[in-house]
PDB file with SEQRES, HELIX, SHEET and CRYST1 records, atoms N, CA, C and O in Angstrom:
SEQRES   1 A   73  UNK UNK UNK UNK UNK UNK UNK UNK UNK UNK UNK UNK UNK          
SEQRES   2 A   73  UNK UNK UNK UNK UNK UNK UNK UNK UNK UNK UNK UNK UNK          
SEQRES   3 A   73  UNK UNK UNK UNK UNK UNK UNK UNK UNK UNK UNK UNK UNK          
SEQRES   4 A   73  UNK UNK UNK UNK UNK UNK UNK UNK UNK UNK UNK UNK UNK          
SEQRES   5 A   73  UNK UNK UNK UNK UNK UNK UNK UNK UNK UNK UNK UNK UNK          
SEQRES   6 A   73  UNK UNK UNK UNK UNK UNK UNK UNK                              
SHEET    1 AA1 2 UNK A  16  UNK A  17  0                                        
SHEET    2 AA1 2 UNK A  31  UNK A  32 -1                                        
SHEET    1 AA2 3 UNK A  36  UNK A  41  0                                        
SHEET    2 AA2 3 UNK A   2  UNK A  12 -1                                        
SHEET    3 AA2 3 UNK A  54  UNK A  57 -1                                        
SHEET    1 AA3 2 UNK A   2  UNK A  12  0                                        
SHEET    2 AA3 2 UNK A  64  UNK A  67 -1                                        
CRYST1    1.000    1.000    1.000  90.00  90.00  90.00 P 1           1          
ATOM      1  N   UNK A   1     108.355 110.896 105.034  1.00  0.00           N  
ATOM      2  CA  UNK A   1     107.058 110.603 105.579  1.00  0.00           C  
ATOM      3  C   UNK A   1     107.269 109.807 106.866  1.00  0.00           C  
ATOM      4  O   UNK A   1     108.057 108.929 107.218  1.00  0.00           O  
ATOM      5  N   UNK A   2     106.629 110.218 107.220  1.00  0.00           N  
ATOM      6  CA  UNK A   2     106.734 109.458 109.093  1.00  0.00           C  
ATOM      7  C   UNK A   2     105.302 109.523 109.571  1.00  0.00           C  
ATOM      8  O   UNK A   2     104.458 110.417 109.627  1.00  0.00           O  
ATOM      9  N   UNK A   3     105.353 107.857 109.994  1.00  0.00           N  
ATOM     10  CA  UNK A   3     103.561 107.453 110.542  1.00  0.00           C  
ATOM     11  C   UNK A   3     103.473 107.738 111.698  1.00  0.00           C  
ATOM     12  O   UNK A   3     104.412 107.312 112.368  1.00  0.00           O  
ATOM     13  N   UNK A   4     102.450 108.497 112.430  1.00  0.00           N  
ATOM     14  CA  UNK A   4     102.451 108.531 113.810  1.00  0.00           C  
ATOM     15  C   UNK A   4     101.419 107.425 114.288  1.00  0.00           C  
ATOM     16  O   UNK A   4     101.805 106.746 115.240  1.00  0.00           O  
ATOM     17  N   UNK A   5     100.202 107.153 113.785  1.00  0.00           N  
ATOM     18  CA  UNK A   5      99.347 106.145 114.022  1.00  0.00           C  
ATOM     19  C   UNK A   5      99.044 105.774 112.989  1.00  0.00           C  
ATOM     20  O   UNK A   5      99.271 106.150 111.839  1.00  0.00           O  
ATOM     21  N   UNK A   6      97.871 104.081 113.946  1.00  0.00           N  
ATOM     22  CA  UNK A   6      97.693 103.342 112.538  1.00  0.00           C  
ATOM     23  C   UNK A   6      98.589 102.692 111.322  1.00  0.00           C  
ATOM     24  O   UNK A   6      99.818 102.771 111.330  1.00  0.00           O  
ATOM     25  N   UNK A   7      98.032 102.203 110.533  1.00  0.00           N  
ATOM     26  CA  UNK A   7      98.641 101.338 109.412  1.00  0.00           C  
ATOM     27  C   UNK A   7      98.064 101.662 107.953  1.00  0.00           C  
ATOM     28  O   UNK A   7      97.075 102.359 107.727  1.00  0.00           O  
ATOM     29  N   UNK A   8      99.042 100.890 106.812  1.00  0.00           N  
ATOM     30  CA  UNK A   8      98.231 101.152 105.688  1.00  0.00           C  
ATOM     31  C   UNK A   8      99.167 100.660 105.093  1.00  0.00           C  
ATOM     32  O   UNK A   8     100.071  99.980 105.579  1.00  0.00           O  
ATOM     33  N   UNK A   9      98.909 101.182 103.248  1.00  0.00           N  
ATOM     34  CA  UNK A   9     100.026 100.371 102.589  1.00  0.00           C  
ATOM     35  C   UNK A   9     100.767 101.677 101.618  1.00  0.00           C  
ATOM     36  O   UNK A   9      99.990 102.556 101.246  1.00  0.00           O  
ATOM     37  N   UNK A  10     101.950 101.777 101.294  1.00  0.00           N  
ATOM     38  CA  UNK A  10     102.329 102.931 100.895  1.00  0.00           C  
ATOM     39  C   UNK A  10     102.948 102.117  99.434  1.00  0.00           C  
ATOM     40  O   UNK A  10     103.747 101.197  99.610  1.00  0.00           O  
ATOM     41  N   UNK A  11     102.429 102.608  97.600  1.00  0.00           N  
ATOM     42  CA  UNK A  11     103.077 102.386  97.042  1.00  0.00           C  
ATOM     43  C   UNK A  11     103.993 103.729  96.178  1.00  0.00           C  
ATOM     44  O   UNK A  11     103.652 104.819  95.718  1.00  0.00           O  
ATOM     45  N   UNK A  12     105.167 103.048  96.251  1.00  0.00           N  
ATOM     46  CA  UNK A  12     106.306 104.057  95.408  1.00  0.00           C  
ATOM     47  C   UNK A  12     106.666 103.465  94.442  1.00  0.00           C  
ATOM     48  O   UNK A  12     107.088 102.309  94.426  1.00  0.00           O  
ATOM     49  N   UNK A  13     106.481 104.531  93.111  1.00  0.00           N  
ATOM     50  CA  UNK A  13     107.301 104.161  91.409  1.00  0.00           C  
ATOM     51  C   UNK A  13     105.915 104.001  90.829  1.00  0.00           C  
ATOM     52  O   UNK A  13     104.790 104.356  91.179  1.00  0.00           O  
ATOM     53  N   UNK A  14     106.497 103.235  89.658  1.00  0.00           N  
ATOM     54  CA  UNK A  14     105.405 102.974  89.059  1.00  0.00           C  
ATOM     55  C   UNK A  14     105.310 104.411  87.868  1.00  0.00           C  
ATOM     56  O   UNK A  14     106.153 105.201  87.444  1.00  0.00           O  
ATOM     57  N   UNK A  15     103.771 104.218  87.627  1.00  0.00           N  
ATOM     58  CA  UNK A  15     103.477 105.510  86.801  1.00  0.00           C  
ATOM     59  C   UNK A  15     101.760 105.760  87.111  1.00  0.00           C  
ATOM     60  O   UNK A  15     100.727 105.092  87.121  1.00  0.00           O  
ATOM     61  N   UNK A  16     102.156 107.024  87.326  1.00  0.00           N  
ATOM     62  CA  UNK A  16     100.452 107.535  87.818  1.00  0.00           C  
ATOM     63  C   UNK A  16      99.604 107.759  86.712  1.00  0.00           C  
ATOM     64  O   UNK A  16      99.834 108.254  85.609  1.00  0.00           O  
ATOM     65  N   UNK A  17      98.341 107.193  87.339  1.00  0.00           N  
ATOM     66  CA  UNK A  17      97.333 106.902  85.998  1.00  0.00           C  
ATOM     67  C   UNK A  17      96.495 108.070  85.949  1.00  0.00           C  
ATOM     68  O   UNK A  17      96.101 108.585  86.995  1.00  0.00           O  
ATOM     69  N   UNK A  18      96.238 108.459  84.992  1.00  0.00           N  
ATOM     70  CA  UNK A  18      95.542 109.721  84.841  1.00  0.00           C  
ATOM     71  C   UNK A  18      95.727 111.029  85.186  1.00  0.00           C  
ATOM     72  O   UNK A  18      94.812 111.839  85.339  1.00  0.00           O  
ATOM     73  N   UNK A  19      97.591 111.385  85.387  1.00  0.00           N  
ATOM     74  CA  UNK A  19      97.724 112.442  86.284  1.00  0.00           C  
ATOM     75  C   UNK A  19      97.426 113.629  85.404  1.00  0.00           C  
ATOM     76  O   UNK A  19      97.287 113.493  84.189  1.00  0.00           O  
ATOM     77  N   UNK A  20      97.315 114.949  86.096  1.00  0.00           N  
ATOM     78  CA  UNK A  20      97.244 115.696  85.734  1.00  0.00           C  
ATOM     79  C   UNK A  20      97.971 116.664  86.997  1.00  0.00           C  
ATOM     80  O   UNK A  20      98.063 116.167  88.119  1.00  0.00           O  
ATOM     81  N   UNK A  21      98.454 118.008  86.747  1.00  0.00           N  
ATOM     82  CA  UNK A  21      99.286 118.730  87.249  1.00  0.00           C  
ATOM     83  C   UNK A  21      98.503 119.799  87.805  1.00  0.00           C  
ATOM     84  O   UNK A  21      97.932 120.594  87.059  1.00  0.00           O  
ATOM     85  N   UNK A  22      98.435 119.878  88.989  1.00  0.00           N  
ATOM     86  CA  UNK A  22      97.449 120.858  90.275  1.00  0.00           C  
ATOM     87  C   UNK A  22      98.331 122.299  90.846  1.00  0.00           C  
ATOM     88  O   UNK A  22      97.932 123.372  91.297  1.00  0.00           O  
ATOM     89  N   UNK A  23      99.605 121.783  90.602  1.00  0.00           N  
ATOM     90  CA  UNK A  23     100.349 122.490  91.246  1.00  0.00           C  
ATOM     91  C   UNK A  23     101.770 123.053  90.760  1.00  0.00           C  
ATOM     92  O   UNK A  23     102.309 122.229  90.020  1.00  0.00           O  
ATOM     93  N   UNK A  24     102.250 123.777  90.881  1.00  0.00           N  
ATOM     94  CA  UNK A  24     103.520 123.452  90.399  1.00  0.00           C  
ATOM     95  C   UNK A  24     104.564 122.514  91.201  1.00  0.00           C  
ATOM     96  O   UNK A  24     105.020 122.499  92.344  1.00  0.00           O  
ATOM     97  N   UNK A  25     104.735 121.624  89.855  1.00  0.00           N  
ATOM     98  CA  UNK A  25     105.733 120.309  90.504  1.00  0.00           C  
ATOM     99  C   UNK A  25     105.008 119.663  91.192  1.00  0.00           C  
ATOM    100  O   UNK A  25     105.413 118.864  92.036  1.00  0.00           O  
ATOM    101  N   UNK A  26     103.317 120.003  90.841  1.00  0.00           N  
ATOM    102  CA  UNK A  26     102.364 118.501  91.632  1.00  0.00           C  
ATOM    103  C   UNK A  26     101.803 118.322  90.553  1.00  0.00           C  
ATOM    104  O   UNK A  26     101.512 119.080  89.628  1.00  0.00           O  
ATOM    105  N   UNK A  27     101.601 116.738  90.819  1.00  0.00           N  
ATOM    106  CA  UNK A  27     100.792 115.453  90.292  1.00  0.00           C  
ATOM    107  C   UNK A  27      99.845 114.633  90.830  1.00  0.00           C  
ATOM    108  O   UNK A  27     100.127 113.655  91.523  1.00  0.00           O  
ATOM    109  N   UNK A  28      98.558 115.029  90.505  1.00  0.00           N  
ATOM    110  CA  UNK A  28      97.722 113.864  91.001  1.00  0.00           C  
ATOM    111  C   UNK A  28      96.916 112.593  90.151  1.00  0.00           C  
ATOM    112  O   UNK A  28      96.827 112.741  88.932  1.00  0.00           O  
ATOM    113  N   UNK A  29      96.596 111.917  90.486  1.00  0.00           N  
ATOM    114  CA  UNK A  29      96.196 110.736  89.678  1.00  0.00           C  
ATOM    115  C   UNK A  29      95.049 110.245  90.323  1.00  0.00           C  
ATOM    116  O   UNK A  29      94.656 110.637  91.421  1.00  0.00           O  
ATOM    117  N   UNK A  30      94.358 109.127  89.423  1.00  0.00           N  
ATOM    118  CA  UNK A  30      93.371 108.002  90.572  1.00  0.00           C  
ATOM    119  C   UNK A  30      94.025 107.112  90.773  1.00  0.00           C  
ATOM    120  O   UNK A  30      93.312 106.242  91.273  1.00  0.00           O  
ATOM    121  N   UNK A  31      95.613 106.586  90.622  1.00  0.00           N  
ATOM    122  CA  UNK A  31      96.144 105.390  90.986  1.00  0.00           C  
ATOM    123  C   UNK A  31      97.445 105.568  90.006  1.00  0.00           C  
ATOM    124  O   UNK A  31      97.634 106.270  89.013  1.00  0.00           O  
ATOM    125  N   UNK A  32      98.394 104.473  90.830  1.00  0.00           N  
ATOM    126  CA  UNK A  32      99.813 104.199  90.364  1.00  0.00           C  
ATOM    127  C   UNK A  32      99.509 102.806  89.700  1.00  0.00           C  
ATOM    128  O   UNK A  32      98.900 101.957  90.352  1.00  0.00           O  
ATOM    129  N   UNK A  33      99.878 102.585  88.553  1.00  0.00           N  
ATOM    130  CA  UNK A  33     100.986 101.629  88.157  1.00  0.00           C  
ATOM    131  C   UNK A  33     101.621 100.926  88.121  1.00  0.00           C  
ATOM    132  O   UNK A  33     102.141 101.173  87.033  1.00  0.00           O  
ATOM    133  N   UNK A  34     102.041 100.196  88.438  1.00  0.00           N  
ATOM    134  CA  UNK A  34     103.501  99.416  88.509  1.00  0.00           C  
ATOM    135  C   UNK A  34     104.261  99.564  89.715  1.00  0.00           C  
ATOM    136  O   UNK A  34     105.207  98.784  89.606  1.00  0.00           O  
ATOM    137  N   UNK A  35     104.335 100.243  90.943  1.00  0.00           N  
ATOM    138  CA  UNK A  35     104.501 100.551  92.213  1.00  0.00           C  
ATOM    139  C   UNK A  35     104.549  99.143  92.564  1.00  0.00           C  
ATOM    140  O   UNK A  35     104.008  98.167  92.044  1.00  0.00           O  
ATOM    141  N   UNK A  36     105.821  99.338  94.214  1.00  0.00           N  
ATOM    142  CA  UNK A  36     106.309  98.704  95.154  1.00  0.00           C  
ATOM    143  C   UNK A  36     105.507  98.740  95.804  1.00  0.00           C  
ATOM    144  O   UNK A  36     105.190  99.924  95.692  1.00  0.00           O  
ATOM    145  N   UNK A  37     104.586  98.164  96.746  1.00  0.00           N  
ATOM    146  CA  UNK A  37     103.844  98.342  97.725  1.00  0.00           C  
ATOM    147  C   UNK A  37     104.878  97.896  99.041  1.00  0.00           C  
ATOM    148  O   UNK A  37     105.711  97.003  99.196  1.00  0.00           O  
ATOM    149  N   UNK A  38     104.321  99.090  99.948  1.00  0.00           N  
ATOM    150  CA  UNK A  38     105.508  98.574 101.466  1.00  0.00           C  
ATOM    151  C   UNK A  38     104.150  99.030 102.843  1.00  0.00           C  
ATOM    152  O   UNK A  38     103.331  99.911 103.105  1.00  0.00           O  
ATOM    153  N   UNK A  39     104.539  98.064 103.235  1.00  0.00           N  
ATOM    154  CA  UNK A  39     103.458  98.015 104.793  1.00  0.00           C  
ATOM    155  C   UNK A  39     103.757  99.373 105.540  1.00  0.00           C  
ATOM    156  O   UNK A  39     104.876  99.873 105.430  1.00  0.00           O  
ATOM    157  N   UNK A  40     102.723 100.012 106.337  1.00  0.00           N  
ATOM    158  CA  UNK A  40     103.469 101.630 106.952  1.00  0.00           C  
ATOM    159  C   UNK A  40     102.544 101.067 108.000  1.00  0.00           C  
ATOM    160  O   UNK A  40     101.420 100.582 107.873  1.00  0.00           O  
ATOM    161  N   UNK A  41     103.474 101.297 109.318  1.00  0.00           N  
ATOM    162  CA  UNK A  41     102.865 101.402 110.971  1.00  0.00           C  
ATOM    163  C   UNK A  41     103.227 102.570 111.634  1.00  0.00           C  
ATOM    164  O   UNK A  41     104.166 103.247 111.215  1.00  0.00           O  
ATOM    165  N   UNK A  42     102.755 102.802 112.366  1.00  0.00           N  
ATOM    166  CA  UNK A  42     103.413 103.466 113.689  1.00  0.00           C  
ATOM    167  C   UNK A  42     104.626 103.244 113.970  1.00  0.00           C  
ATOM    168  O   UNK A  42     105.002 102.140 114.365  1.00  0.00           O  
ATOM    169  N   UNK A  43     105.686 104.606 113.754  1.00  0.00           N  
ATOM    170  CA  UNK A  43     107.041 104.605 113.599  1.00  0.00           C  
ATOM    171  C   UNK A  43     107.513 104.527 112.528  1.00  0.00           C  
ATOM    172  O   UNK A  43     108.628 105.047 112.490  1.00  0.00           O  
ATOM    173  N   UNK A  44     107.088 103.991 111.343  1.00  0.00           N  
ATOM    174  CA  UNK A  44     107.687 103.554 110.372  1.00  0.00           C  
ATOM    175  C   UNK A  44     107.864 105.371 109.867  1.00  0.00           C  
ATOM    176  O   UNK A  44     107.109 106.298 110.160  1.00  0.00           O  
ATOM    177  N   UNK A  45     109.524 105.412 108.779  1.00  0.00           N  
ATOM    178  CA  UNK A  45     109.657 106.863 107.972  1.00  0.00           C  
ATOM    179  C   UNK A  45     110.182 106.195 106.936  1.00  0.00           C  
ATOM    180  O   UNK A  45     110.779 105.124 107.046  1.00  0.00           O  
ATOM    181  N   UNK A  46     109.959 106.867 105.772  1.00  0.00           N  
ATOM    182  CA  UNK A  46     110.119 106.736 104.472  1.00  0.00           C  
ATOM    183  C   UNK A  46     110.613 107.840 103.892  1.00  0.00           C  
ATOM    184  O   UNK A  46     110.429 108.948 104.398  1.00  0.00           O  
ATOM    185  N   UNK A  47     111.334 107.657 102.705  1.00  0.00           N  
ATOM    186  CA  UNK A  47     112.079 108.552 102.621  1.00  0.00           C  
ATOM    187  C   UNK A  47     111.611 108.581 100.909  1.00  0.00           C  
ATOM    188  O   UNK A  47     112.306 107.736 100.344  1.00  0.00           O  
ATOM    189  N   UNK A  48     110.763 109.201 100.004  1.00  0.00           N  
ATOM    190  CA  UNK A  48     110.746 109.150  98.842  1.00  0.00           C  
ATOM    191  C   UNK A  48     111.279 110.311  98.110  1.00  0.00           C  
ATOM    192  O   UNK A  48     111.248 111.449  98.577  1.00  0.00           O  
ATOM    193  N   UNK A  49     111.730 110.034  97.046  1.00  0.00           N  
ATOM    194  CA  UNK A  49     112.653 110.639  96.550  1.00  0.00           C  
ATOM    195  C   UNK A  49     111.882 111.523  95.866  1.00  0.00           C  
ATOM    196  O   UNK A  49     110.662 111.362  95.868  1.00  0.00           O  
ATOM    197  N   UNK A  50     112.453 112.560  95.195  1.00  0.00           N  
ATOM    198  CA  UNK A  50     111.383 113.487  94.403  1.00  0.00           C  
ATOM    199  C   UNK A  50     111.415 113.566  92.787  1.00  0.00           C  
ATOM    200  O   UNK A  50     112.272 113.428  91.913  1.00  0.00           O  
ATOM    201  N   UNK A  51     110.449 113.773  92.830  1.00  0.00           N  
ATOM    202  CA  UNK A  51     109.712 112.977  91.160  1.00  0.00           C  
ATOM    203  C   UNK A  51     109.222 111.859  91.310  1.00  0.00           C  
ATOM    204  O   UNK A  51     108.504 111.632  90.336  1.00  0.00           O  
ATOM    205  N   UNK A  52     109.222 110.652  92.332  1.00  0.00           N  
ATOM    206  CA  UNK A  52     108.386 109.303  92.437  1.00  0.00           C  
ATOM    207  C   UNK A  52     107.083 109.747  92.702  1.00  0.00           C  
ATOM    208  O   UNK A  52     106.635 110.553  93.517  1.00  0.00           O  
ATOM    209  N   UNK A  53     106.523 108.978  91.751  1.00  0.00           N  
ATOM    210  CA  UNK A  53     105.370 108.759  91.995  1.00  0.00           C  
ATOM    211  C   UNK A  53     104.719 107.916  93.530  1.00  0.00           C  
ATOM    212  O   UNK A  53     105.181 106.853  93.943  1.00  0.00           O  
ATOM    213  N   UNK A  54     103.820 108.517  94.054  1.00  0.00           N  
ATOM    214  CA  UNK A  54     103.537 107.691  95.438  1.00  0.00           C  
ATOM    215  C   UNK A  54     102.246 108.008  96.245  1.00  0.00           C  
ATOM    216  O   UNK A  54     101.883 109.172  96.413  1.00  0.00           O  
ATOM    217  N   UNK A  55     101.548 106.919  96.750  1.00  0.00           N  
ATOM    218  CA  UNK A  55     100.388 106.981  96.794  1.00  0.00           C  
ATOM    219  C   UNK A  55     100.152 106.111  98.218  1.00  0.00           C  
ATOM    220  O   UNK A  55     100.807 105.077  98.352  1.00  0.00           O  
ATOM    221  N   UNK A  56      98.929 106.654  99.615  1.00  0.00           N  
ATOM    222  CA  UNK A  56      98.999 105.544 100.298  1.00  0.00           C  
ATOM    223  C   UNK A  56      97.797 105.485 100.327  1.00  0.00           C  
ATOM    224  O   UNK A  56      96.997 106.360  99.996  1.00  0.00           O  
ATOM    225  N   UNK A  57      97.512 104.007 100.896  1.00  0.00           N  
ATOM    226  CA  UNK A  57      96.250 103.112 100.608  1.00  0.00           C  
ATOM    227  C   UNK A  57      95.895 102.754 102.404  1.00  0.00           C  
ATOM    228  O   UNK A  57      96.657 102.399 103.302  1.00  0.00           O  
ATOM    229  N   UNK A  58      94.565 103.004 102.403  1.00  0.00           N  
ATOM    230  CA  UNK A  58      94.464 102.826 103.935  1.00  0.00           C  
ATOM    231  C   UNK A  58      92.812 101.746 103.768  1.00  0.00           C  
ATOM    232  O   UNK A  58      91.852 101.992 103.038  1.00  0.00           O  
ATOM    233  N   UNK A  59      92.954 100.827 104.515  1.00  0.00           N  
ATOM    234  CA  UNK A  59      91.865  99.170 104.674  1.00  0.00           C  
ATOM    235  C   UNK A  59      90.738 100.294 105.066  1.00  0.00           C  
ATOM    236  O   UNK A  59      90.832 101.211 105.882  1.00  0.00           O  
ATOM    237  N   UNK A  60      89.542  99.893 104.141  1.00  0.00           N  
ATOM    238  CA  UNK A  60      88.171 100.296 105.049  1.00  0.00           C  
ATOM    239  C   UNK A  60      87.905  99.907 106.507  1.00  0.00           C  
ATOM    240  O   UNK A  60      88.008  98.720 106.815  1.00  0.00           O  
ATOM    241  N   UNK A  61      87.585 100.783 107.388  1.00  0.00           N  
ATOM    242  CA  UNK A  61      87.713 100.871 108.715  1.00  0.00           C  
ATOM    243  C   UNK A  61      89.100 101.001 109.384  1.00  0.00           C  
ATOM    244  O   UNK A  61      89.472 100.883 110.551  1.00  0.00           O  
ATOM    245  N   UNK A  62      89.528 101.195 108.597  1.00  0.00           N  
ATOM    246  CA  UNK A  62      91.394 101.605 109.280  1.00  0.00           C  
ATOM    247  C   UNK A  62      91.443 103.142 109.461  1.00  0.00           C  
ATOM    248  O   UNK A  62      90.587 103.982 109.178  1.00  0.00           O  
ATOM    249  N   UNK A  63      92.633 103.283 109.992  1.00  0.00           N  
ATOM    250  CA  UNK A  63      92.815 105.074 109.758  1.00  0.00           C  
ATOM    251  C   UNK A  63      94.412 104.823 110.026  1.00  0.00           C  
ATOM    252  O   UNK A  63      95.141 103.966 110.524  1.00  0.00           O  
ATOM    253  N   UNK A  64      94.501 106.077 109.401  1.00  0.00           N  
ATOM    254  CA  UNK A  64      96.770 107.003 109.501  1.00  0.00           C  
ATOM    255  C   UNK A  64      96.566 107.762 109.800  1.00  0.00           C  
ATOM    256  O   UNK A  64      95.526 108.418 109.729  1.00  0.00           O  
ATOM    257  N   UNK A  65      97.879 108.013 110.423  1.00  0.00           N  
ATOM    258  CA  UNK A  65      98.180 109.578 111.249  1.00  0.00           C  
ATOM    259  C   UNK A  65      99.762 109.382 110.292  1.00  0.00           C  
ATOM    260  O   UNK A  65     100.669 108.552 110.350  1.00  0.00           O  
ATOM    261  N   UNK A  66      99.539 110.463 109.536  1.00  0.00           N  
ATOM    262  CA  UNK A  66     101.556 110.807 109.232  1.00  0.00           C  
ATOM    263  C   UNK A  66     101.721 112.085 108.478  1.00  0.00           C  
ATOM    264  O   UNK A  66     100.877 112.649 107.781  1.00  0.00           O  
ATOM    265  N   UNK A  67     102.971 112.456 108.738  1.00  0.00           N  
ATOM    266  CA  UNK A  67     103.408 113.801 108.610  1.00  0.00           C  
ATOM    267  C   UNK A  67     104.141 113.560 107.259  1.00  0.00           C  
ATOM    268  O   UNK A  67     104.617 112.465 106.958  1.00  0.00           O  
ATOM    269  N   UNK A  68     104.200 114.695 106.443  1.00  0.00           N  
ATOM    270  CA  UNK A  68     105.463 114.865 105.677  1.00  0.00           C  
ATOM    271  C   UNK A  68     106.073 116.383 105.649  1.00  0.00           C  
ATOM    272  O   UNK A  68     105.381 117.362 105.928  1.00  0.00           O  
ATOM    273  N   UNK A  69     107.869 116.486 105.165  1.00  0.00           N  
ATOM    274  CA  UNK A  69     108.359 116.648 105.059  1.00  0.00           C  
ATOM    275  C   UNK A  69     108.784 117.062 103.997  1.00  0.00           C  
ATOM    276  O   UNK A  69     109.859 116.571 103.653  1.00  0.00           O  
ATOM    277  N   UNK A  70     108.194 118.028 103.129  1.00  0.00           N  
ATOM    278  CA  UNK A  70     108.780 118.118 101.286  1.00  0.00           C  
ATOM    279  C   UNK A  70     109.913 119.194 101.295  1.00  0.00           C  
ATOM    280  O   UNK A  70     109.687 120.316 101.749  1.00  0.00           O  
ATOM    281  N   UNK A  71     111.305 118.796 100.721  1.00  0.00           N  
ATOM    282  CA  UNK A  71     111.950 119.868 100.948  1.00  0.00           C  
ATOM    283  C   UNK A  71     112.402 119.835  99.165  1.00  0.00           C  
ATOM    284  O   UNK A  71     112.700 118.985  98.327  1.00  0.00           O  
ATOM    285  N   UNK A  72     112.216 121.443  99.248  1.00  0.00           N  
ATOM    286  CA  UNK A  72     112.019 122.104  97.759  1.00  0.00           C  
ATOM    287  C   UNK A  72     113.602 122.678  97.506  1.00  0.00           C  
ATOM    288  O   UNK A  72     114.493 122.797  98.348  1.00  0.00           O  
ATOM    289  N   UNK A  73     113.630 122.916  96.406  1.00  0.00           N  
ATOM    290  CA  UNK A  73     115.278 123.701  96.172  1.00  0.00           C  
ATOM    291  C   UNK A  73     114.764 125.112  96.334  1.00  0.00           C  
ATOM    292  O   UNK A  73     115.540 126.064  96.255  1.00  0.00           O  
TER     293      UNK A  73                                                      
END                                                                             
């Protein structure tokens, strides 16, 4: 994941609450768990691993710009 604009808060781990499976090998939830929370700006890349659970959180009146990257077998 790589931010192009803006800020927010990105949490990874944990365990997703209420997930249910949309996709194959997707998970969505209304919220994580037990998650790391880590600050995301402009520039910032992250690298989450696959199978983590991960979720980002953006301040009312804020906004993100970021790309990802999912690479599948």
């Amino acid at each position: 994941m790589a931010v192009q604009s803006g800020e927010g808060t990105l949490i990874v781990g944990g365990k997703v609450v209420g997930g249910k499976t949309t996709a194959p090998n997707e998970i969505r939830g209304s919220s994580i768990e037990g998650g790391v929370s880590k600050k995301m700006a402009a520039g910032d890349i992250f690298h989450i691993p696959g199978n983590t659970p991960h979720q980002v959180m953006v301040a009312a009146g804020k906004q993100i710009t970021y790309f990802v990257i999912k690479v599948t077998e």
